[in-house]
C-alpha positions as CSV (number, residue, x, y, z in Angstrom):
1,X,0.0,0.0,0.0
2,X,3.2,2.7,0.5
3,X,4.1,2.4,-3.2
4,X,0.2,3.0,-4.0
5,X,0.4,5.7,-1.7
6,X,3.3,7.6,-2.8
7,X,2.5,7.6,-6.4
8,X,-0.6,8.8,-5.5
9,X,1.0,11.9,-4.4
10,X,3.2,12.2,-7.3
11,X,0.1,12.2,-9.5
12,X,-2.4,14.6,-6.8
13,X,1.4,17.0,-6.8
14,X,1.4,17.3,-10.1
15,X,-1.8,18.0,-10.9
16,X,-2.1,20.5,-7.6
17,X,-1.1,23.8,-7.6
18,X,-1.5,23.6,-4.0
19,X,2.2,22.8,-2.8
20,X,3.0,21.8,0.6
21,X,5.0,23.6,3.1
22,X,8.2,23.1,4.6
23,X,9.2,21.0,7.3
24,X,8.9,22.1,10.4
25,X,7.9,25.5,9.2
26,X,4.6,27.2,9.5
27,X,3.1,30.7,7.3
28,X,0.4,32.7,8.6
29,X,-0.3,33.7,5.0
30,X,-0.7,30.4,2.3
31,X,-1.6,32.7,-0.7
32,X,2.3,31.9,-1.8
33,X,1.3,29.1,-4.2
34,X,-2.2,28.4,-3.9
35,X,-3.4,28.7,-7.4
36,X,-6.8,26.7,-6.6
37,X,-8.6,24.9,-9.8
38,X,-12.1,25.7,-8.9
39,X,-12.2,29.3,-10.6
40,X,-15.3,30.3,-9.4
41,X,-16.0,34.5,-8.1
42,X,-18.6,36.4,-6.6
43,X,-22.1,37.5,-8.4
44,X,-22.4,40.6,-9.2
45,X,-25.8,40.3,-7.2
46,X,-25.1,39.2,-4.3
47,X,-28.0,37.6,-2.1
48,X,-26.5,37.3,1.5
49,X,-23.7,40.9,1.2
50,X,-21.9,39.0,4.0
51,X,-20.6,36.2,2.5
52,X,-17.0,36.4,0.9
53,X,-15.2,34.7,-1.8
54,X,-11.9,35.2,-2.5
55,X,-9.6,34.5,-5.6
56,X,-7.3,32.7,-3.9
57,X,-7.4,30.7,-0.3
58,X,-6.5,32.7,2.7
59,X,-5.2,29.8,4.8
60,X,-2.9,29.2,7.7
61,X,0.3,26.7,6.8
62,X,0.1,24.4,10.1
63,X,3.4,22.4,10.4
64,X,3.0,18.6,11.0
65,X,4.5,19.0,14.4
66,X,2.3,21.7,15.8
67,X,-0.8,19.7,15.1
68,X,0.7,16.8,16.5
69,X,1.3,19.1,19.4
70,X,-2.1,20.7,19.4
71,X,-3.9,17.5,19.5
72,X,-1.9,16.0,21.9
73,X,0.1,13.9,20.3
74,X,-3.3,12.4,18.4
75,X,-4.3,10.7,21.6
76,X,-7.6,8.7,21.1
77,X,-9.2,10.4,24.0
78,X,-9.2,13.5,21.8
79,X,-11.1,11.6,18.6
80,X,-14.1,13.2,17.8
81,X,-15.0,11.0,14.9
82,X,-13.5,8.8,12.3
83,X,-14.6,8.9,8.2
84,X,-13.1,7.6,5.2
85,X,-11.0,10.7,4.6
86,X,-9.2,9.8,8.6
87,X,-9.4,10.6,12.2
88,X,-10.9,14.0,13.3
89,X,-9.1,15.0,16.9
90,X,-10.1,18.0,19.5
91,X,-6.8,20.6,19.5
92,X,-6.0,23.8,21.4
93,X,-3.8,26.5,19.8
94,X,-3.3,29.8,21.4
95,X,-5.5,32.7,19.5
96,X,-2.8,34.6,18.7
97,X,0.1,32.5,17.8
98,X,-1.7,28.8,17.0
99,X,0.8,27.8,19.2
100,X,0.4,24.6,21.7
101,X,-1.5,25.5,24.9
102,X,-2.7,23.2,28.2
103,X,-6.1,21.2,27.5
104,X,-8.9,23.1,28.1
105,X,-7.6,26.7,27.5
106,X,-6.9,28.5,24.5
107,X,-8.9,28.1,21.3
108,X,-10.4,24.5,20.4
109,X,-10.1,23.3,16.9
110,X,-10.9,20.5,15.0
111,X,-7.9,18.6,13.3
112,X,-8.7,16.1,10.3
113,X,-5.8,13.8,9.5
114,X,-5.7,12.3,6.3
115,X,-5.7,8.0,6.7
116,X,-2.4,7.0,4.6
117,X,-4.7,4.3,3.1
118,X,-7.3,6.7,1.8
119,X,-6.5,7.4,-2.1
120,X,-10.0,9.2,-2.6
121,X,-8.8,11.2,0.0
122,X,-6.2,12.8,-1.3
123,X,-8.8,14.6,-3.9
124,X,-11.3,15.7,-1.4
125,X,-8.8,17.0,0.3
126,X,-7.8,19.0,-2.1
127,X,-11.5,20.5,-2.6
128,X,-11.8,20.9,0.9
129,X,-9.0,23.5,0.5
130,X,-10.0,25.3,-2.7
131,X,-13.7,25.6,-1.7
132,X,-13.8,26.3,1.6
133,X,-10.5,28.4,2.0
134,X,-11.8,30.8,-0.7
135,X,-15.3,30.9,1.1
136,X,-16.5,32.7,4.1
137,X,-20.1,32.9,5.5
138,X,-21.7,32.6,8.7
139,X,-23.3,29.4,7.7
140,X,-20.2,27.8,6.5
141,X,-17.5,26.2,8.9
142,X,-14.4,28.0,8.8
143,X,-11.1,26.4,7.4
144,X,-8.4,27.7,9.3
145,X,-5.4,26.1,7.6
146,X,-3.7,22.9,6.4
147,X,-0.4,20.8,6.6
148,X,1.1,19.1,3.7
149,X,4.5,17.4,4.7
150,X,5.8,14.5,3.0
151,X,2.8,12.0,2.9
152,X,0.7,14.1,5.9
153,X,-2.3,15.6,4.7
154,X,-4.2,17.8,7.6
155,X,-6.9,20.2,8.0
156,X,-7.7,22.8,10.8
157,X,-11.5,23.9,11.0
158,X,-13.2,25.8,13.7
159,X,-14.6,24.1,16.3
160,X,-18.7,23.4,16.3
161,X,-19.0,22.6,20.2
162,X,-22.9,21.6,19.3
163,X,-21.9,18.6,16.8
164,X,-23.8,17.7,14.4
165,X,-27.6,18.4,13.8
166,X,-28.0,14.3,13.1
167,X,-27.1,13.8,16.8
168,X,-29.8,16.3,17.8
169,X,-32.3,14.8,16.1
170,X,-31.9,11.1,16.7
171,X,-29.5,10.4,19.4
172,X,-31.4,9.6,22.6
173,X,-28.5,10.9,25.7
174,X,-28.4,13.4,28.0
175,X,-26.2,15.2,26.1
176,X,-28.7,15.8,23.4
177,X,-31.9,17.2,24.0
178,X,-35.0,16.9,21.7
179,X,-34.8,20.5,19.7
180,X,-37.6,22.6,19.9
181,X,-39.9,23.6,16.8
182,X,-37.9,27.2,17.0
183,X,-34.6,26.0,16.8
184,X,-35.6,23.8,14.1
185,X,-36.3,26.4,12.1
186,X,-33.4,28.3,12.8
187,X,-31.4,25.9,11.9
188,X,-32.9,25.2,8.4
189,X,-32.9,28.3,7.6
190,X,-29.1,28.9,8.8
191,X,-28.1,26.2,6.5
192,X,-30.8,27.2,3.7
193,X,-28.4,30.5,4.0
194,X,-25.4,28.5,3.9
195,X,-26.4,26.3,0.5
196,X,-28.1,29.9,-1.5
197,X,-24.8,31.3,-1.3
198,X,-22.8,28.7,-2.9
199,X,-25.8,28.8,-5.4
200,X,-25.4,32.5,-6.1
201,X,-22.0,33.0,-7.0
202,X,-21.1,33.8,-10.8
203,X,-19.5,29.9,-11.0
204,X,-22.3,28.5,-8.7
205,X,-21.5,25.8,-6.5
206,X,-23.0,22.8,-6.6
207,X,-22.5,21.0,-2.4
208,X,-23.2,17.6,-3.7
209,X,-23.3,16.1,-0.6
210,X,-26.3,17.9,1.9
211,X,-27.3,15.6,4.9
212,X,-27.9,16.1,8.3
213,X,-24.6,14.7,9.8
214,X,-22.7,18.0,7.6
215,X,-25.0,20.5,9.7
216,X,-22.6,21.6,12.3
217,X,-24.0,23.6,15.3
218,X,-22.6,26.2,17.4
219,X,-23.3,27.1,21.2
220,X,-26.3,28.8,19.9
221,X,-27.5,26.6,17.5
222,X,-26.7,28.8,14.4
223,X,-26.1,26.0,11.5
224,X,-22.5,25.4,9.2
225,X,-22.1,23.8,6.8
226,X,-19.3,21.4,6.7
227,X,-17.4,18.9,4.9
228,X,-16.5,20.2,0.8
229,X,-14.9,17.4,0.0
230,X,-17.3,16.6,-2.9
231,X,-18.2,19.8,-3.9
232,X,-18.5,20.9,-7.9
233,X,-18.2,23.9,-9.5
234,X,-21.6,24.1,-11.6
235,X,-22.9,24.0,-15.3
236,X,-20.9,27.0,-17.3
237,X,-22.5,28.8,-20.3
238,X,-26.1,27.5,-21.3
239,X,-25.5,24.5,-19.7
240,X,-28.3,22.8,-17.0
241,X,-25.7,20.5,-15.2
242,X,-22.6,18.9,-14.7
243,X,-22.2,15.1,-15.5
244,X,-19.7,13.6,-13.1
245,X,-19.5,10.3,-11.4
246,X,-22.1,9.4,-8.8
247,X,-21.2,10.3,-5.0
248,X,-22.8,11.2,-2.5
249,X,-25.4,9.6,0.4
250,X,-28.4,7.1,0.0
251,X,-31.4,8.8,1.3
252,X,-30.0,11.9,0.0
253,X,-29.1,12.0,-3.2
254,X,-31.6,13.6,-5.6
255,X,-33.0,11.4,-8.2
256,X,-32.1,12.6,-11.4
257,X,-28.0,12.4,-10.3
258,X,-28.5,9.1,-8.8
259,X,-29.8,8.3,-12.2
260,X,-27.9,9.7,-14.7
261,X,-24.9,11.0,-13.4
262,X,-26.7,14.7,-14.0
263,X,-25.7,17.0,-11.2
264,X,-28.0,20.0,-11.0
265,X,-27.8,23.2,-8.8
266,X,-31.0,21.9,-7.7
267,X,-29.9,18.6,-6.9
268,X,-28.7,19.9,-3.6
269,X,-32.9,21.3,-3.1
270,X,-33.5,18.0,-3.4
271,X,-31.2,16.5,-0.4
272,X,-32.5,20.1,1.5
273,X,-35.8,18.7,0.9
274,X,-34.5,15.2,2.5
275,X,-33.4,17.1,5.7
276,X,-36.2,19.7,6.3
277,X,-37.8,16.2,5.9
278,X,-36.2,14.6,8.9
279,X,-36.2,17.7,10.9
280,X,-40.6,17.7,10.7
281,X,-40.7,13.6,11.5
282,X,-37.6,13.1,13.3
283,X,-36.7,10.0,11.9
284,X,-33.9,9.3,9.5
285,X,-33.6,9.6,5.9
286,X,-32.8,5.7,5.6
287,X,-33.9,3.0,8.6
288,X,-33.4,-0.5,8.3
289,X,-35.7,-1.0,11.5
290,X,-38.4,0.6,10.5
291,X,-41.2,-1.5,9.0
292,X,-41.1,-3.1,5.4
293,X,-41.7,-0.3,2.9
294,X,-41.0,2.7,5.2
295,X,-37.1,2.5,5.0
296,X,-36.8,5.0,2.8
297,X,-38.5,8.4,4.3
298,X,-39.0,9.8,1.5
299,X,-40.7,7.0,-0.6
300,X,-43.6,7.0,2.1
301,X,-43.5,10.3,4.2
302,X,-44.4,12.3,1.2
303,X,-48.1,11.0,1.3
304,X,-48.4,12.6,4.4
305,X,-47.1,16.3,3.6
306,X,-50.4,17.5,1.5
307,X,-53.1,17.5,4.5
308,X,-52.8,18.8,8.1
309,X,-54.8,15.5,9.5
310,X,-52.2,13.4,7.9
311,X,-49.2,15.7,8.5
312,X,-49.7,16.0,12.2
313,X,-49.3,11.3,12.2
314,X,-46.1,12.6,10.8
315,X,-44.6,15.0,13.3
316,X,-41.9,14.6,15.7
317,X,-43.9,12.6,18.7
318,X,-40.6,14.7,20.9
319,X,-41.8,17.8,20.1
320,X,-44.9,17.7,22.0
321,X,-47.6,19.6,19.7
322,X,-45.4,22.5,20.7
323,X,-45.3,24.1,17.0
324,X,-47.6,26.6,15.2
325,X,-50.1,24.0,12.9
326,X,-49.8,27.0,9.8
327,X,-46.2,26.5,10.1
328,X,-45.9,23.1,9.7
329,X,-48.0,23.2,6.9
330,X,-46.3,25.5,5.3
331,X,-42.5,23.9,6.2
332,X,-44.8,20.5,5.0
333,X,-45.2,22.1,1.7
334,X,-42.0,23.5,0.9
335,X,-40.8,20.2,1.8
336,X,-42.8,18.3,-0.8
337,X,-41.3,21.2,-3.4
338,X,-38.2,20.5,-2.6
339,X,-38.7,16.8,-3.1
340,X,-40.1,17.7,-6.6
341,X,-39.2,14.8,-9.0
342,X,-37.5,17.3,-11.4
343,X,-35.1,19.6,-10.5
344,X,-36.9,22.4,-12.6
345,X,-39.6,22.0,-10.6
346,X,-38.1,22.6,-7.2
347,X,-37.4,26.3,-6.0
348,X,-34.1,27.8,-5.6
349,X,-32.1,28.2,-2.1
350,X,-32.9,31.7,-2.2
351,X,-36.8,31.3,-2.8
352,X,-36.3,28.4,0.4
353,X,-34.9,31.3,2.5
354,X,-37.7,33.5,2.0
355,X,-40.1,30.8,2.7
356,X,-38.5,29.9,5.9
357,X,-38.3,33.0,7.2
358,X,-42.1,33.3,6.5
359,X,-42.5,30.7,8.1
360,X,-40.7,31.5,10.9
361,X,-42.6,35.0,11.7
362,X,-45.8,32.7,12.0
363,X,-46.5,32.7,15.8
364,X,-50.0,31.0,16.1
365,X,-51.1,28.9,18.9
366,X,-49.1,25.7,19.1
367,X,-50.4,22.3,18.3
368,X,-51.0,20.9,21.9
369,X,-51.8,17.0,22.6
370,X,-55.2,15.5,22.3
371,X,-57.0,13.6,24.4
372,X,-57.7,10.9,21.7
373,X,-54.4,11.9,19.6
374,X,-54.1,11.1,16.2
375,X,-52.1,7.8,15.6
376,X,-48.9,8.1,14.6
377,X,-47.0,6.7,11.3
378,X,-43.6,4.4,13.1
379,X,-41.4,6.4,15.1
380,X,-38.7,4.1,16.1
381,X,-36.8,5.1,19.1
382,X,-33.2,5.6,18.4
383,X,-30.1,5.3,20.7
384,X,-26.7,6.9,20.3
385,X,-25.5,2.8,20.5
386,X,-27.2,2.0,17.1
387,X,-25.4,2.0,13.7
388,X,-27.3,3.8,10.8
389,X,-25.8,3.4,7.3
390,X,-25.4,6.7,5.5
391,X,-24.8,4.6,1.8
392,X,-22.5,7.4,0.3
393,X,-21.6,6.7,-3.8
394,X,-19.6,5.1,-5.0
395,X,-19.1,4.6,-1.7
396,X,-15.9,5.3,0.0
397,X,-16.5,4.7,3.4
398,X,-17.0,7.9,5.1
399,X,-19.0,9.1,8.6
400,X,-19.8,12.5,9.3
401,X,-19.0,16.0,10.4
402,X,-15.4,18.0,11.1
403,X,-15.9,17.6,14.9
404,X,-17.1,14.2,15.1
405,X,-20.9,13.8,15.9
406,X,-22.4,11.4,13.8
407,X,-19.7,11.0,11.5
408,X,-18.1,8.1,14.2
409,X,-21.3,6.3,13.2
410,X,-21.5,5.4,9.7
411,X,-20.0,2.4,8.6
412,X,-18.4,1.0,4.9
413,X,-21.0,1.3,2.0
414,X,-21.1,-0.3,-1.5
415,X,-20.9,0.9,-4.7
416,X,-24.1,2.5,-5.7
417,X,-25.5,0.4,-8.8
């Protein structure tokens, strides 16, 4: 596997213009030869004026050895997940100088280290870099900075102390507890935010890869989007789409790609549609223990979306009625858009923002429980013990999220067919 390995660096070198750094040395500036291949600049209409993209990444060089220091030496009682592309550890760097500092003090990060045995690897992280170190918004984890020494491929990201939105909605600890309607909503709409900005740049952005395990979450519950490793630049000129090879995550994916090989801007509606989906019934795209011909949540949940009767069998038993009935309608509906079989059908990220916050002004009386309550479709009861397969395609294995979460929880997947 070492000979594999190292001419798989020869070939991602010279095909790079990112170049790594020295050993043992460290920049505060990595615009020095980072060229980037993704191309892509700002609209001259720009929908959310506080998002950024720059020519060129703005990056910190990390050396190898001051990750290894901030993470402690990559001691496993700092893993905050694992994926195909590596281990992802807890660090602490000072704020000023990113230098090493004692456990607990300083600023936390999240450190991604690149498994040697990984060759798809090598190529997201190489998009991870020239997507997300040219991007800034405040619904998009931060990049901080990289290492590339020898055969050591690292990234530094902000730190999401919240996890991932999947725990939040299907873990059953302590630690997580069940969201309310409100911050439901913010969150959507923080990540609709995050996904109509990568749509509204002059070389849109096409995600690829929108799931609930990628929603990061602050101390405040404001959503980020993580995890570029499959992003595409989109369609150029007249054209409708991209055609690339199929990746992504069962349950997810829209149609049409899974298909054809089609990528559409609106193909990531389509896997928005998947999580505003999740978020109303609180179970998981994809369930293996749910009852034959309800493993897929979108095959069956979309009969109950049209009618408030049938919609309220649907909801989230943990949120307790406590949501406005006009609301849920309405998030009910823009769901089932989203969900639209063809991507012309389904509206843009920017026309889901507006919705959402529509529907978040609503502030009717909640939905309180009945008496004689409506019976409910299958809500199985998940634990944070129980594997959930999140089939990505073609499938390298890969679990979720920058700062663990979820991510330590998917397992291997085939080959989508």
């Amino acid at each position: 596997m070492g000979n594999c390995w190292g001419a798989s660096i020869k070939a991602f070198q010279s095909q790079s213009s990112i170049r790594p750094s020295s050993t043992g040395m460290s920049k505060n500036n990595s615009n020095e030869g980072l060229q980037g291949s993704s191309g892509f600049s700002s609209s001259k209409e720009e929908v959310f004026p506080e998002g950024q993209i720059l020519p060129t990444p703005n990056l910190r060089i990390f050396s190898f050895a001051e990750l290894k220091t901030a993470t402690w030496n990559f001691r496993t009682d700092v893993i905050l997940g694992e994926g195909g592309f590596g281990k992802v550890y807890k660090g602490w760097i000072d704020e000023k100088t990113h230098g090493h500092v004692k456990s607990g003090s300083g600023k936390m990060i999240a450190v991604k280290k690149l498994n040697s045995e990984s060759l798809q690897g090598l190529q997201e992280w190489q998009s991870e870099v020239n997507f997300l170190g040219r991007l800034s918004h405040p619904n998009l984890v931060k990049l901080l900075g990289y290492c590339w020494e020898d055969k050591n491929l690292l990234l530094a990201y902000e730190f999401m102390p919240k996890g991932s939105l999947e725990n939040h909605l299907f873990r059953r600890s302590a630690a997580f507890q069940p969201l309310s309607w409100n911050i439901r909503l913010k969150i959507a709409l923080g990540a609709a935010r995050g996904l109509a900005f990568l749509h509204t740049s002059e070389k849109q952005v096409i995600y690829r890869d929108f799931k609930a395990s990628n929603i990061l979450l602050d101390l405040d519950y404001n959503a980020k989007i993580s995890d570029f490793g499959l992003a595409k630049n989109g369609p150029s000129g007249e054209a409708s789409h991209v055609t690339t090879r199929v990746m992504g995550t069962y349950g997810y994916a829209a149609p049409e790609y899974v298909a054809t090989g089609h990528l559409y801007v609106k193909s990531d509606v389509y896997g928005f549609g998947v999580v505003l989906l999740e978020m109303l019934s609180g179970q998981r795209a994809l369930d293996t223990n749910r009852p034959a011909g309800q493993v897929n949540l979108v095959d069956y949940a979309k009969l109950y979306l049209s009618e408030r009767r049938k919609l309220l069998r649907l909801m989230d038993p943990r949120l307790e009625g406590q949501y406005p009935s006009n609301g849920a309608m309405q998030a009910a509906q823009l769901t089932l858009k989203c969900l639209a079989p063809e991507p012309k059908n389904r509206p843009s990220m920017k026309e889901v923002v507006e919705t959402l916050e529509q529907i978040q002004a609503i502030k009717d009386r909640p939905t309180e429980s009945r008496t004689n309550p409506v019976r409910p479709v299958h809500h199985p009861t998940s634990n944070g013990h129980q594997y959930h397969k999140h089939n990505r395609t073609p499938l390298h294995p890969k679990r979720n999220g920058i700062n663990g979460g979820a991510r330590a929880h998917q397992l291997p997947h085939p080959i989508l067919r």
